[in-house]
PQR file with spaces between the fields and no chain letter, atoms N, CA, C, O and H, PARSE charges and radii, in Angstrom:
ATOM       1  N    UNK     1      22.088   35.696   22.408 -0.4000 1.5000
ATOM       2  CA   UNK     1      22.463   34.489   23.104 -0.0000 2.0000
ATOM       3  C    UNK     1      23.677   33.899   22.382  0.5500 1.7000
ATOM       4  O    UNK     1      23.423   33.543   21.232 -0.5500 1.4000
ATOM       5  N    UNK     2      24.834   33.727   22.757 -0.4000 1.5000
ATOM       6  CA   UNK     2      25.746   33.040   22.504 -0.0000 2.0000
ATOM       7  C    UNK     2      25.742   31.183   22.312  0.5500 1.7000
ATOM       8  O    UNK     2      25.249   30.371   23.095 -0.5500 1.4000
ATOM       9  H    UNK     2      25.041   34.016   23.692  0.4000 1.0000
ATOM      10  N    UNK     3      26.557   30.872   20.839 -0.4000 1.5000
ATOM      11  CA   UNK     3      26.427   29.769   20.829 -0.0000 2.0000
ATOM      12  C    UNK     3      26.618   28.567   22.121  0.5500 1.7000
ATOM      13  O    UNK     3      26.340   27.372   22.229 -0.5500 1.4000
ATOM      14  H    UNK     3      26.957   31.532   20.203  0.4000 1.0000
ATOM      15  N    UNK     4      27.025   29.236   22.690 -0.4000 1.5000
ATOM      16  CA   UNK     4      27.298   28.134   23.918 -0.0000 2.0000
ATOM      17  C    UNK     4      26.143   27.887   24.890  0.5500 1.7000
ATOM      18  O    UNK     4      25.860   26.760   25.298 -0.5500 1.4000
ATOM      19  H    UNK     4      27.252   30.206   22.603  0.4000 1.0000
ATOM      20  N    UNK     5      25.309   29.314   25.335 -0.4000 1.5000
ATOM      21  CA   UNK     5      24.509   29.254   26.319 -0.0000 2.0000
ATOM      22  C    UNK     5      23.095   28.557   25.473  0.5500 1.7000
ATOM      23  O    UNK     5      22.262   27.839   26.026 -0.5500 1.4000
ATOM      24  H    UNK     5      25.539   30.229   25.004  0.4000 1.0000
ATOM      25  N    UNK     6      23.068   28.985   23.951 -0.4000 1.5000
ATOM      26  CA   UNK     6      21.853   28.274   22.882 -0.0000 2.0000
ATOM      27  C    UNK     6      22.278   26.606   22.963  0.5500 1.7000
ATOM      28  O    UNK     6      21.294   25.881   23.107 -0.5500 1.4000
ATOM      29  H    UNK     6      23.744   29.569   23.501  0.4000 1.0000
ATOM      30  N    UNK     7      23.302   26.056   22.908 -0.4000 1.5000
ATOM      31  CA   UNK     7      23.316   24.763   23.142 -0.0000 2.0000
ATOM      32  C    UNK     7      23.195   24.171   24.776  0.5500 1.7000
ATOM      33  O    UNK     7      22.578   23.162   25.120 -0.5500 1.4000
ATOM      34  H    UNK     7      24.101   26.645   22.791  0.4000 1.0000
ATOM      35  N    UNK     8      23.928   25.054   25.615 -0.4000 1.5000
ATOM      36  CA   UNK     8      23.032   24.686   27.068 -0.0000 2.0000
ATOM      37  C    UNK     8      21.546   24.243   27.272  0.5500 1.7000
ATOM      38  O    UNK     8      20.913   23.284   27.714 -0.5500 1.4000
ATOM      39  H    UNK     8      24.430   25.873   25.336  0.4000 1.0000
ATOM      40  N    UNK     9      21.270   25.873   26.517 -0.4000 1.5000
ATOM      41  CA   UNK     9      19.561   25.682   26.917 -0.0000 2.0000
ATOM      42  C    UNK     9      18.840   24.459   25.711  0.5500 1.7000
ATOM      43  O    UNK     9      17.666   24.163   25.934 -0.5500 1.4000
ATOM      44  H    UNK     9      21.784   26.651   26.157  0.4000 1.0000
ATOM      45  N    UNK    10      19.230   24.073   25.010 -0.4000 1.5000
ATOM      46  CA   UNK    10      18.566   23.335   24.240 -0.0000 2.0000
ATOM      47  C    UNK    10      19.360   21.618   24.667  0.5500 1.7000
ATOM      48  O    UNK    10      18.950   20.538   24.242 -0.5500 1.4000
ATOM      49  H    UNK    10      20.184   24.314   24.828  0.4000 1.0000
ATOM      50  N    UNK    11      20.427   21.812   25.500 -0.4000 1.5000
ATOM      51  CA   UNK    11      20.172   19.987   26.427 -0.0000 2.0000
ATOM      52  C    UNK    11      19.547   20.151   27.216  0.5500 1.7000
ATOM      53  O    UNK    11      18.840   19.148   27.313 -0.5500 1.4000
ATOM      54  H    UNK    11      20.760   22.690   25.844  0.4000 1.0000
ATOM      55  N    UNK    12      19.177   21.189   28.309 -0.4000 1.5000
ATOM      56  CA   UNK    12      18.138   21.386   29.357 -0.0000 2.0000
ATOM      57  C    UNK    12      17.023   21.098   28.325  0.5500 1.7000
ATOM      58  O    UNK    12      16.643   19.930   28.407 -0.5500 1.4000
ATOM      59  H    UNK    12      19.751   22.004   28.231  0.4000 1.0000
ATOM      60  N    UNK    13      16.496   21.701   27.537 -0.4000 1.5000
ATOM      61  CA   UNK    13      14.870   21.438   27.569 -0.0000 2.0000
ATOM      62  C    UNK    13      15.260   19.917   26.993  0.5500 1.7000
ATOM      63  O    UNK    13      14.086   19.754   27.327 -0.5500 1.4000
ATOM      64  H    UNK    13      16.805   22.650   27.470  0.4000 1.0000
ATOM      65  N    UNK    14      15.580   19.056   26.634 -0.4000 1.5000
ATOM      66  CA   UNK    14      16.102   18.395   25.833 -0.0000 2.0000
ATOM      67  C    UNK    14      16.001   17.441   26.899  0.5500 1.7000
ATOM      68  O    UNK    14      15.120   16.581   26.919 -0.5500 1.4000
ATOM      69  H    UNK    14      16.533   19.189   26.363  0.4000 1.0000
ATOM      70  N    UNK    15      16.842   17.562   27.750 -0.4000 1.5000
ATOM      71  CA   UNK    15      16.684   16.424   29.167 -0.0000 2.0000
ATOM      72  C    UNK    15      15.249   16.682   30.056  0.5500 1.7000
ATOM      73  O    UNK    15      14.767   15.924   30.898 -0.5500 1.4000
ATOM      74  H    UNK    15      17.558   18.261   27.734  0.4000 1.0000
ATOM      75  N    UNK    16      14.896   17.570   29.743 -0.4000 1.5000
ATOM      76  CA   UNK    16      13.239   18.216   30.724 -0.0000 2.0000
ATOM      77  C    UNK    16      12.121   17.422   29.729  0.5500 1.7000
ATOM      78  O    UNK    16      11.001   16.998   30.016 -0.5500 1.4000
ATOM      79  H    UNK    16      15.288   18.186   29.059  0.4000 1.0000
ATOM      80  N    UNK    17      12.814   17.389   28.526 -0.4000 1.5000
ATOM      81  CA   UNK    17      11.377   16.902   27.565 -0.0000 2.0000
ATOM      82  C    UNK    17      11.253   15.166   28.097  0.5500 1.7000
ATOM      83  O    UNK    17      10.300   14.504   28.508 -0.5500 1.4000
ATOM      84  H    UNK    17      13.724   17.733   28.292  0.4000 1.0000
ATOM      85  N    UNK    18      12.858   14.809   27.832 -0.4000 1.5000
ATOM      86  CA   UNK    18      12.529   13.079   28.361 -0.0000 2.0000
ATOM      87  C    UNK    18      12.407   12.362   29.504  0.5500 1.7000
ATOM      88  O    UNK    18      12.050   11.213   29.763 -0.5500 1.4000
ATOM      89  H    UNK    18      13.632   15.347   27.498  0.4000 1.0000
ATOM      90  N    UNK    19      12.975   13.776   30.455 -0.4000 1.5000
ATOM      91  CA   UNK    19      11.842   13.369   31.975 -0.0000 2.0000
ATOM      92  C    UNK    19      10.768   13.479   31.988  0.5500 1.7000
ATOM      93  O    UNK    19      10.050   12.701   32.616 -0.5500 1.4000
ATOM      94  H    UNK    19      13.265   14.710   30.245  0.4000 1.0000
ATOM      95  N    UNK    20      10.293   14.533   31.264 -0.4000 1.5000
ATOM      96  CA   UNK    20       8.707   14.272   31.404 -0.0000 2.0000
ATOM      97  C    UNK    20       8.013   13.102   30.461  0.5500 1.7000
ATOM      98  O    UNK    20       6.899   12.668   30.757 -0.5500 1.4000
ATOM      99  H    UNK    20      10.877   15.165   30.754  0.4000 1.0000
ATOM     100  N    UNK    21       8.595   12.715   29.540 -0.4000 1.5000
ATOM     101  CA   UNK    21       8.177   11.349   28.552 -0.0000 2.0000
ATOM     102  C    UNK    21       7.921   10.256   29.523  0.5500 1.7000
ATOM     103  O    UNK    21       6.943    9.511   29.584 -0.5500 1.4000
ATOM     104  H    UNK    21       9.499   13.068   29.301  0.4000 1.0000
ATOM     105  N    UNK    22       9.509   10.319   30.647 -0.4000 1.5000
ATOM     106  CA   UNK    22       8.988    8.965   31.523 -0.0000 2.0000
ATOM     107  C    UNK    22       8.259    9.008   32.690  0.5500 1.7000
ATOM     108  O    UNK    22       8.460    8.113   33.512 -0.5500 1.4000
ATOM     109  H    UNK    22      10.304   10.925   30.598  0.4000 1.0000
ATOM     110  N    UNK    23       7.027   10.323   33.054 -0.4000 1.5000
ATOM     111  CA   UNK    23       6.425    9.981   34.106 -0.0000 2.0000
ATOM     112  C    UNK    23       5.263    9.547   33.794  0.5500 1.7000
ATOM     113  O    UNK    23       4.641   10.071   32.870 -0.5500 1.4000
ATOM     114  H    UNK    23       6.864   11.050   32.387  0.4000 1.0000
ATOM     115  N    UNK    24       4.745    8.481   34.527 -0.4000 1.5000
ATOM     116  CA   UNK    24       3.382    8.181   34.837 -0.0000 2.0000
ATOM     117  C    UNK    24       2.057    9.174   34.385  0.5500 1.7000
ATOM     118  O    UNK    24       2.181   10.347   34.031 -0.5500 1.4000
ATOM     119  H    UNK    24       5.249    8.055   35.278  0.4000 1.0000
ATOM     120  N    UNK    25       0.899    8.507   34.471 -0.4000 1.5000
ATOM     121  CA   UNK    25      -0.123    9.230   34.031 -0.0000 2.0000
ATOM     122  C    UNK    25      -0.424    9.937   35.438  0.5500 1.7000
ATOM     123  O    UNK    25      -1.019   11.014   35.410 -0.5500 1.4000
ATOM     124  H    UNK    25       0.798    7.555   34.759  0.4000 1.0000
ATOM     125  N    UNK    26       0.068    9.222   37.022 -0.4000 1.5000
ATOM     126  CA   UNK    26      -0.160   10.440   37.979 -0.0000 2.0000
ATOM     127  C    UNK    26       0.537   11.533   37.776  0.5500 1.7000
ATOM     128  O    UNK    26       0.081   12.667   37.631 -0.5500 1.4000
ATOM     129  H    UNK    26       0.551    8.347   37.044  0.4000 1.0000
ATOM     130  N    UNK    27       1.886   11.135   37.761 -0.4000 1.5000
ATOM     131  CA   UNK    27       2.518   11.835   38.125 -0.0000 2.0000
ATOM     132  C    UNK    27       2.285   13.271   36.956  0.5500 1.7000
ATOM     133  O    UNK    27       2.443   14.455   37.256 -0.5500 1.4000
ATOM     134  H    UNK    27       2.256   10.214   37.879  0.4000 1.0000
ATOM     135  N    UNK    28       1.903   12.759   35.697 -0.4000 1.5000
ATOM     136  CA   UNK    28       2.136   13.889   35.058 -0.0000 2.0000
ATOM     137  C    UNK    28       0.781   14.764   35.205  0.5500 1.7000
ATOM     138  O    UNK    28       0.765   15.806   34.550 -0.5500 1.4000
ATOM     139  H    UNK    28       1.774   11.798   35.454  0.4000 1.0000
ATOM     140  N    UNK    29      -0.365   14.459   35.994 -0.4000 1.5000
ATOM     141  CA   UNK    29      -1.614   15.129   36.436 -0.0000 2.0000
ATOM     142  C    UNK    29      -0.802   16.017   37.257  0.5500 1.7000
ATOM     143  O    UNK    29      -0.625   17.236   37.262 -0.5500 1.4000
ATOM     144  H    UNK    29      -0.352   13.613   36.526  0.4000 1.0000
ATOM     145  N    UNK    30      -0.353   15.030   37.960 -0.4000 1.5000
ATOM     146  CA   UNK    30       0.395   16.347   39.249 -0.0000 2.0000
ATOM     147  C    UNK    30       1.588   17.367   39.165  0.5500 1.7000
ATOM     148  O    UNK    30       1.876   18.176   40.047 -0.5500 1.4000
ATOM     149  H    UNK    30      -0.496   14.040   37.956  0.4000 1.0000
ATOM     150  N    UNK    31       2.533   17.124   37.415 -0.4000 1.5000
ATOM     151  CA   UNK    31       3.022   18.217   37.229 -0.0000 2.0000
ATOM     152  C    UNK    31       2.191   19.412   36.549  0.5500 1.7000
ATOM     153  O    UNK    31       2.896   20.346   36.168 -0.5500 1.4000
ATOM     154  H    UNK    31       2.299   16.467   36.699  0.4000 1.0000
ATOM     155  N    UNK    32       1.104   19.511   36.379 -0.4000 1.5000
ATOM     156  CA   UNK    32       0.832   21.166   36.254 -0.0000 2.0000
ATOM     157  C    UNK    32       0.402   21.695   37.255  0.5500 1.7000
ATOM     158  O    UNK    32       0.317   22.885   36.951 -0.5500 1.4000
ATOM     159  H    UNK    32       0.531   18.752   36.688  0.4000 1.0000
ATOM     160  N    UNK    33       0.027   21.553   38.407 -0.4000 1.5000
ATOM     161  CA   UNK    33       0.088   22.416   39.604 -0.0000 2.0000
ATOM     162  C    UNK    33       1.331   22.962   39.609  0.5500 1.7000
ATOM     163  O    UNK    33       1.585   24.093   39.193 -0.5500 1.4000
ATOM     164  H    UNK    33       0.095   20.586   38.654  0.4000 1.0000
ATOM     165  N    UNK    34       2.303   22.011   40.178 -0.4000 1.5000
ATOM     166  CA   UNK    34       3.658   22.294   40.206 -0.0000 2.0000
ATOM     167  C    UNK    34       4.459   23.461   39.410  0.5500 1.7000
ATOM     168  O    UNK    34       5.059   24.435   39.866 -0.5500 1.4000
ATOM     169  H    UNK    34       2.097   21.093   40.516  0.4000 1.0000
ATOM     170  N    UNK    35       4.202   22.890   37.593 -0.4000 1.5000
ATOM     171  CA   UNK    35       4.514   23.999   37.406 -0.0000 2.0000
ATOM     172  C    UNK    35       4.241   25.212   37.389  0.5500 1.7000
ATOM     173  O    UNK    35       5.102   26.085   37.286 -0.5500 1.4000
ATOM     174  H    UNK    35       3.715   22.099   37.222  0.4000 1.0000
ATOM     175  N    UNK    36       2.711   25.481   37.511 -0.4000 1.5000
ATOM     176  CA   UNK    36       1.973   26.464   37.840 -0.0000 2.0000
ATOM     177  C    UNK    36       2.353   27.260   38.481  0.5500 1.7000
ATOM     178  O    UNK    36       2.362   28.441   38.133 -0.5500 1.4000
ATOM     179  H    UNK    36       2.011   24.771   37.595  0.4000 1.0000
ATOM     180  N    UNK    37       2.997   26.608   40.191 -0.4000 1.5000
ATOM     181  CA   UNK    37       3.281   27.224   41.144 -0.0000 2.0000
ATOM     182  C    UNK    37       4.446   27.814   40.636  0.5500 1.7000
ATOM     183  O    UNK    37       4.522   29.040   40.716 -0.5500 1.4000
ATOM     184  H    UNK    37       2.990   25.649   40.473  0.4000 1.0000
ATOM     185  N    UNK    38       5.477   27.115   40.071 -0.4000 1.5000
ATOM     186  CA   UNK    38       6.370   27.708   39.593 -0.0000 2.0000
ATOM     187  C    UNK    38       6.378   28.954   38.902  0.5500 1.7000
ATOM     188  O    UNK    38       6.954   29.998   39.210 -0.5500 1.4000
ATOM     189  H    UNK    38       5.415   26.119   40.006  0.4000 1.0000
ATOM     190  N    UNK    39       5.718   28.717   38.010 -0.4000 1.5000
ATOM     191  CA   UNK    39       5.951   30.057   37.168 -0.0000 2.0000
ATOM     192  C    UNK    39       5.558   30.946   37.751  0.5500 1.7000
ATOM     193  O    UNK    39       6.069   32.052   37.574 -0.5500 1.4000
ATOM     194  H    UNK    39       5.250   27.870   37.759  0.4000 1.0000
ATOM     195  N    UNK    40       4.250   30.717   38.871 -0.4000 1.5000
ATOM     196  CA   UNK    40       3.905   32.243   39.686 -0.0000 2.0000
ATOM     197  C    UNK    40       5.104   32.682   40.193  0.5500 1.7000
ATOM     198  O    UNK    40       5.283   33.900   40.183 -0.5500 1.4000
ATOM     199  H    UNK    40       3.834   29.818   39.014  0.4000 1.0000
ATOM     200  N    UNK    41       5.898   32.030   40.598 -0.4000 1.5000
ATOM     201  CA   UNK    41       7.223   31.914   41.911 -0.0000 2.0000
ATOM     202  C    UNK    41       7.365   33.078   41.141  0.5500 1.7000
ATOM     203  O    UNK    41       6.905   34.208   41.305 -0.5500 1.4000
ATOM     204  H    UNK    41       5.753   31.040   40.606  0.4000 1.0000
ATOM     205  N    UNK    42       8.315   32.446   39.992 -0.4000 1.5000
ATOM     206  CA   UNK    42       9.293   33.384   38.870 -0.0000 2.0000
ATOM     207  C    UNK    42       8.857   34.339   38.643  0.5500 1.7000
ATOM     208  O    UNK    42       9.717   35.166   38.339 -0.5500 1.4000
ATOM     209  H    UNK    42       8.689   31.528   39.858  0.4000 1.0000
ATOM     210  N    UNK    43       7.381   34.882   38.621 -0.4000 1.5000
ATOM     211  CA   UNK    43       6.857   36.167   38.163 -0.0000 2.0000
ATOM     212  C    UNK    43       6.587   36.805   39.182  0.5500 1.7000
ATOM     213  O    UNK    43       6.251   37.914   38.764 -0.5500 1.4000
ATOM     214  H    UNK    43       6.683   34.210   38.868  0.4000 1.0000
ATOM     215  N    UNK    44       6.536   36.802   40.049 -0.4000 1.5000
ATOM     216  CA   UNK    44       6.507   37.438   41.136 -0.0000 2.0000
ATOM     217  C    UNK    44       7.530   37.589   41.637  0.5500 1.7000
ATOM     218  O    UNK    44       7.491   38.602   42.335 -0.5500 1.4000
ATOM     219  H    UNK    44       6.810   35.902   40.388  0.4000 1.0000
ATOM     220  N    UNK    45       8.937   36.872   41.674 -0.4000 1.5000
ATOM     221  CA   UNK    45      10.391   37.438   41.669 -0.0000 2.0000
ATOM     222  C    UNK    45      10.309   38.817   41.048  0.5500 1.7000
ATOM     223  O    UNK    45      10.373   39.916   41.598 -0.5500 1.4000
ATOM     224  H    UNK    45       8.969   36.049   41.107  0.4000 1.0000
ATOM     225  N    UNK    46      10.128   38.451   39.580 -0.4000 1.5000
ATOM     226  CA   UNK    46      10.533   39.157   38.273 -0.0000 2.0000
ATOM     227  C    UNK    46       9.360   40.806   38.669  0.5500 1.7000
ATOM     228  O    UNK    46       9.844   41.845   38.220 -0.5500 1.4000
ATOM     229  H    UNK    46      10.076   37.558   39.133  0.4000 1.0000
ATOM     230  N    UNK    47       8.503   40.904   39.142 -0.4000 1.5000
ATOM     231  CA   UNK    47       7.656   41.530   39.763 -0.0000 2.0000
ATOM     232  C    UNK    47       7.972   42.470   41.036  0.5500 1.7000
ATOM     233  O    UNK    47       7.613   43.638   41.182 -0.5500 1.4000
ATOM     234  H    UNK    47       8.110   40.060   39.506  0.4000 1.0000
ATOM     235  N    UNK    48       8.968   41.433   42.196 -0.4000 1.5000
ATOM     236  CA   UNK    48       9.358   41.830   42.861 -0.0000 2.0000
ATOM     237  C    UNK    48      10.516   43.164   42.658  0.5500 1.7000
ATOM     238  O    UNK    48      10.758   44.194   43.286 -0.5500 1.4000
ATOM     239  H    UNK    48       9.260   40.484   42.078  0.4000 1.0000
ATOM     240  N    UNK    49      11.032   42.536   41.474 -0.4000 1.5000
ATOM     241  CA   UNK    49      12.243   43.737   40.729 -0.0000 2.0000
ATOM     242  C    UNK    49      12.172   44.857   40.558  0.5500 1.7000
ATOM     243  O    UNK    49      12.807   45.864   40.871 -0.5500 1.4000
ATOM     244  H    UNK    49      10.835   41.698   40.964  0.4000 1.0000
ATOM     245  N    UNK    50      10.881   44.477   39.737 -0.4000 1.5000
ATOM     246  CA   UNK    50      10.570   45.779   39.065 -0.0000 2.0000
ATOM     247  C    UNK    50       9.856   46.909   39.926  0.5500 1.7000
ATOM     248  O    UNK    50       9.709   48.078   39.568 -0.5500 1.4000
ATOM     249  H    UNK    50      10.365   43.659   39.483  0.4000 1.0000
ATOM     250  N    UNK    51       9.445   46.353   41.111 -0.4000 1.5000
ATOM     251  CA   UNK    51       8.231   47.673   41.913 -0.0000 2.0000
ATOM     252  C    UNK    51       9.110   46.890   43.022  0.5500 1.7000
ATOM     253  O    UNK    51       8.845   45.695   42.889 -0.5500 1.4000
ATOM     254  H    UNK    51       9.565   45.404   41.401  0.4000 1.0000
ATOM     255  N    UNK    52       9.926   47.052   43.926 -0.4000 1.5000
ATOM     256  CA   UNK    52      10.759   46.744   45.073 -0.0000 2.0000
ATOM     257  C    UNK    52      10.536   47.020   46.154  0.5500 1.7000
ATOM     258  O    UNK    52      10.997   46.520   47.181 -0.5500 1.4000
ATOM     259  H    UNK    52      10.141   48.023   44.034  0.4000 1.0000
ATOM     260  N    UNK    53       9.351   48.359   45.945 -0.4000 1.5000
ATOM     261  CA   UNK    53       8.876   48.574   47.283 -0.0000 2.0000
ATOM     262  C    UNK    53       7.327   47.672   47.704  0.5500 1.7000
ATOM     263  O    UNK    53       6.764   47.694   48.798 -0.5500 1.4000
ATOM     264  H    UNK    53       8.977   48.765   45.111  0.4000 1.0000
ATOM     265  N    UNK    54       7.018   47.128   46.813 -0.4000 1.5000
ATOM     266  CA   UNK    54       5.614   46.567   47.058 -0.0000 2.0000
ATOM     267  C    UNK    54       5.425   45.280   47.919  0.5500 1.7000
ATOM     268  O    UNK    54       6.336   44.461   47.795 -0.5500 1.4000
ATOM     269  H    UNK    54       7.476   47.110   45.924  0.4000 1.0000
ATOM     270  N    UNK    55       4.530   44.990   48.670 -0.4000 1.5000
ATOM     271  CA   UNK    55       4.118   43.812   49.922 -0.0000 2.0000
ATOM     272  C    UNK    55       3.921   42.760   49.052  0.5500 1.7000
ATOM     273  O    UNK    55       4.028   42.650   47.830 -0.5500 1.4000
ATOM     274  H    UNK    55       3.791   45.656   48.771  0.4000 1.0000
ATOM     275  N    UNK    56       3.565   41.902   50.074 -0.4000 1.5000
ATOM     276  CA   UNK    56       3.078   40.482   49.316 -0.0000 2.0000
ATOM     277  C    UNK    56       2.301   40.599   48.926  0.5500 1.7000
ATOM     278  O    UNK    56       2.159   39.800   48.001 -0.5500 1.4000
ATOM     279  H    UNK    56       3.478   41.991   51.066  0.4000 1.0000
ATOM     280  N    UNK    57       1.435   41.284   49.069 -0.4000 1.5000
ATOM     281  CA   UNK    57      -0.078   41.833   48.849 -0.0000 2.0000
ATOM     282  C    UNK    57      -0.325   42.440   47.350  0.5500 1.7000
ATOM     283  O    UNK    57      -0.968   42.074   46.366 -0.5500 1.4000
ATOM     284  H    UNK    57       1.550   41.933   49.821  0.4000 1.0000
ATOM     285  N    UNK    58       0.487   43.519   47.665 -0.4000 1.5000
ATOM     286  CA   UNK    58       0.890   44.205   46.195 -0.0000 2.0000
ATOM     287  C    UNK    58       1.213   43.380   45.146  0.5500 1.7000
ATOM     288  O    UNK    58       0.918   43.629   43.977 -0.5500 1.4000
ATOM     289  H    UNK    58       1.009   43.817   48.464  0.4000 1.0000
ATOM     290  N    UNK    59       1.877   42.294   45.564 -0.4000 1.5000
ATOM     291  CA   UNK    59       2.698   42.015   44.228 -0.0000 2.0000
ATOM     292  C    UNK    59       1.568   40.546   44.066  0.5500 1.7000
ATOM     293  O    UNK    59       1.207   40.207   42.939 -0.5500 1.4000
ATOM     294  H    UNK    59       2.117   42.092   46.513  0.4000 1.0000
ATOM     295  N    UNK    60       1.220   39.978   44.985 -0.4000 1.5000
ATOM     296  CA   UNK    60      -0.121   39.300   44.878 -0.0000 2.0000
ATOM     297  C    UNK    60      -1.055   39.592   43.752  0.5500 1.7000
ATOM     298  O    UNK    60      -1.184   39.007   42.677 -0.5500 1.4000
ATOM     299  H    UNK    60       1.513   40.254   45.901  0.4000 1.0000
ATOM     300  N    UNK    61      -1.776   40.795   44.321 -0.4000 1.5000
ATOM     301  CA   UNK    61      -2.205   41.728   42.919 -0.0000 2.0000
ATOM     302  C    UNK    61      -2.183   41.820   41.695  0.5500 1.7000
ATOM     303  O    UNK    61      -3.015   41.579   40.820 -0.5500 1.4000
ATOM     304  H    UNK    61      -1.671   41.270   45.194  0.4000 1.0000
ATOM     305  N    UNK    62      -0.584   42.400   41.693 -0.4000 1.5000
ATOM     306  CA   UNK    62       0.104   42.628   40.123 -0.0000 2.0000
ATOM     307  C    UNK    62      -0.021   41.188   39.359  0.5500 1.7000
ATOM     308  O    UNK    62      -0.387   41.160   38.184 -0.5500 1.4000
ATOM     309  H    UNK    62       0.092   42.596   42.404  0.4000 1.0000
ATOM     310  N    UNK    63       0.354   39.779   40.204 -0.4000 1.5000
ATOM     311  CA   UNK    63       0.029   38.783   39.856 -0.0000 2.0000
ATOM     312  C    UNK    63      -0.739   38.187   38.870  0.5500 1.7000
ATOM     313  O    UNK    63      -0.539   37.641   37.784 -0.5500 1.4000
ATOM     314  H    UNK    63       0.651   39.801   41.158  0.4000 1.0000
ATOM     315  N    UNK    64      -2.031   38.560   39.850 -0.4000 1.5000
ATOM     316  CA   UNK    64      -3.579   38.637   39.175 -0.0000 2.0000
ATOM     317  C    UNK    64      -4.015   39.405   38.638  0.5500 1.7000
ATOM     318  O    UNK    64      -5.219   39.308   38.402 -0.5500 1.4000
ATOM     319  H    UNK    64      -2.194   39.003   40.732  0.4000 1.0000
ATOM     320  N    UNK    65      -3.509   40.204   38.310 -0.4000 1.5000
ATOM     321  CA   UNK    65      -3.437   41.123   37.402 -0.0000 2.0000
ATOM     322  C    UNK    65      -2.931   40.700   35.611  0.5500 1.7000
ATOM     323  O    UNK    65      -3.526   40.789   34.537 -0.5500 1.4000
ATOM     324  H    UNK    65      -2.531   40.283   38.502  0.4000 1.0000
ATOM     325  N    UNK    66      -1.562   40.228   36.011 -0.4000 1.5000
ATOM     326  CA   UNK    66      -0.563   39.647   34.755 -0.0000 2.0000
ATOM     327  C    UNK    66      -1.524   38.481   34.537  0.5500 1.7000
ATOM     328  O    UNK    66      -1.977   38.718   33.417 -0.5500 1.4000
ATOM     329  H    UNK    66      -1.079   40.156   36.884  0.4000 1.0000
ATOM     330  N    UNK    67      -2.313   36.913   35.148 -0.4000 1.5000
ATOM     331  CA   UNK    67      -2.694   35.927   35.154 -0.0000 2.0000
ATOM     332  C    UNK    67      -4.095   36.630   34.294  0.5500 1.7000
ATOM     333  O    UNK    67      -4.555   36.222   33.228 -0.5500 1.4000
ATOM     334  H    UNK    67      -1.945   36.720   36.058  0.4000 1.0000
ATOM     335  N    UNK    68      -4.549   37.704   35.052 -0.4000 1.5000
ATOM     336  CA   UNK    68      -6.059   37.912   34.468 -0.0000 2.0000
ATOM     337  C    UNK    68      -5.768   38.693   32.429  0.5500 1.7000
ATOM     338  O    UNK    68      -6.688   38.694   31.612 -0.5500 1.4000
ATOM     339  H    UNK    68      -4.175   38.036   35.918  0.4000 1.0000
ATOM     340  N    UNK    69      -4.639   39.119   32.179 -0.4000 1.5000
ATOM     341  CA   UNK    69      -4.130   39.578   30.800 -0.0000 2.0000
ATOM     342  C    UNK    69      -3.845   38.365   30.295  0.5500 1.7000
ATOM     343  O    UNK    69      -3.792   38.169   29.081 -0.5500 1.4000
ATOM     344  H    UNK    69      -3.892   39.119   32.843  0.4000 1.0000
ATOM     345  N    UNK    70      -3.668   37.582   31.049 -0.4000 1.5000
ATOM     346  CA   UNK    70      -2.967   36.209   30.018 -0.0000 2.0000
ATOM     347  C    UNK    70      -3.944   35.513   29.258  0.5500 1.7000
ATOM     348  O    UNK    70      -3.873   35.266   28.055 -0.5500 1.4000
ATOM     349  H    UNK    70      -3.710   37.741   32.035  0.4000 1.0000
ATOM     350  N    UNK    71      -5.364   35.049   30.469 -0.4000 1.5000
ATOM     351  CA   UNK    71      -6.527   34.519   30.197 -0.0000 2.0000
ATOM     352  C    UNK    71      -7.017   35.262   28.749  0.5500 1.7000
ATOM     353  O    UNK    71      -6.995   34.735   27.637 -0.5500 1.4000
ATOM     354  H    UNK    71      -5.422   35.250   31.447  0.4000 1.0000
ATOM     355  N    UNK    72      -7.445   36.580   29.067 -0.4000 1.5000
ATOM     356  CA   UNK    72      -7.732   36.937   28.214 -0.0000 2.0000
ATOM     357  C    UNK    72      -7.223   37.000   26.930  0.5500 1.7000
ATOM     358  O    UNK    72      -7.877   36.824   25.901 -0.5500 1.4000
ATOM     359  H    UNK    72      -7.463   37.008   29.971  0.4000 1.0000
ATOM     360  N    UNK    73      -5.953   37.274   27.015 -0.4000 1.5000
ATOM     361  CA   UNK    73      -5.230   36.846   25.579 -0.0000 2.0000
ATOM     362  C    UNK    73      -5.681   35.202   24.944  0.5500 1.7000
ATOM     363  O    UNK    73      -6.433   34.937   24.007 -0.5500 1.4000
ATOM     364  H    UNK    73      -5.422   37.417   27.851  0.4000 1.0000
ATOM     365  N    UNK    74      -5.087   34.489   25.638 -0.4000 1.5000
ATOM     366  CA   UNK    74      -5.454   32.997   25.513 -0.0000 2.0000
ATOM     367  C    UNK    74      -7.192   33.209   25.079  0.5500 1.7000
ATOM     368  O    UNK    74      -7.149   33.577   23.905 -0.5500 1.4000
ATOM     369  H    UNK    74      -4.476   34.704   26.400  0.4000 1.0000
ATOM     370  N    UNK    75      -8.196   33.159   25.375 -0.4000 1.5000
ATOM     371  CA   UNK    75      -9.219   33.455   25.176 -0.0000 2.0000
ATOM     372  C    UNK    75      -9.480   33.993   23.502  0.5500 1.7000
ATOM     373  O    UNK    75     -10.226   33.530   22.639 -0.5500 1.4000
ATOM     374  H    UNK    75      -8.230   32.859   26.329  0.4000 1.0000
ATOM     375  N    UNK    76      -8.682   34.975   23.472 -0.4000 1.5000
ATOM     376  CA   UNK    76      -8.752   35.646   21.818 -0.0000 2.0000
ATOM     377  C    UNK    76      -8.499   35.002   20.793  0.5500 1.7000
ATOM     378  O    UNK    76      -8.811   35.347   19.653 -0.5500 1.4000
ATOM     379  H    UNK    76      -8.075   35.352   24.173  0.4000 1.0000
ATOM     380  N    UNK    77      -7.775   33.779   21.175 -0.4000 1.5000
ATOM     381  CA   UNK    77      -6.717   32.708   20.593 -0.0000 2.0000
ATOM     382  C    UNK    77      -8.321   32.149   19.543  0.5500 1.7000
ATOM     383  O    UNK    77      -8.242   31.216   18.745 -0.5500 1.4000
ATOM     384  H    UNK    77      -7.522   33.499   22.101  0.4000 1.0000
């Protein structure tokens, strides 16, 4: 990572940390769905890449698949 794109990404999280400082106690219940959804989004892009021929279905799957390795890791913790 180049010094430039390491100081990008560190005002992004940087401005992401003190938006999230100023939301509400709803609002911040209701950002982990959100991001939840998100990150499925992204991994299932990132999913989509890698196996290009696979359905929604398929990559549905692989999903719950990656989600069901995570648990378990987390779990070992």
């Amino acid at each position: 990572m180049t010094p430039d794109v390491a100081r990008t990404a560190a005002e992004i999280f940087r401005r992401r940390v003190f938006a999230a400082r100023s939301l509400d106690r709803d609002e911040k219940l209701l950002a982990g769905p959100r991001l939840f959804e998100r990150a499925c989004m992204l991994a299932s892009a990132g999913l989509r890449q890698r196996h290009p021929a696979a359905d929604d279905a398929a990559i549905g799957a692989l999903l719950r698949r990656q989600l069901g390795v995570l648990r378990r890791l987390e779990a070992t913790r």
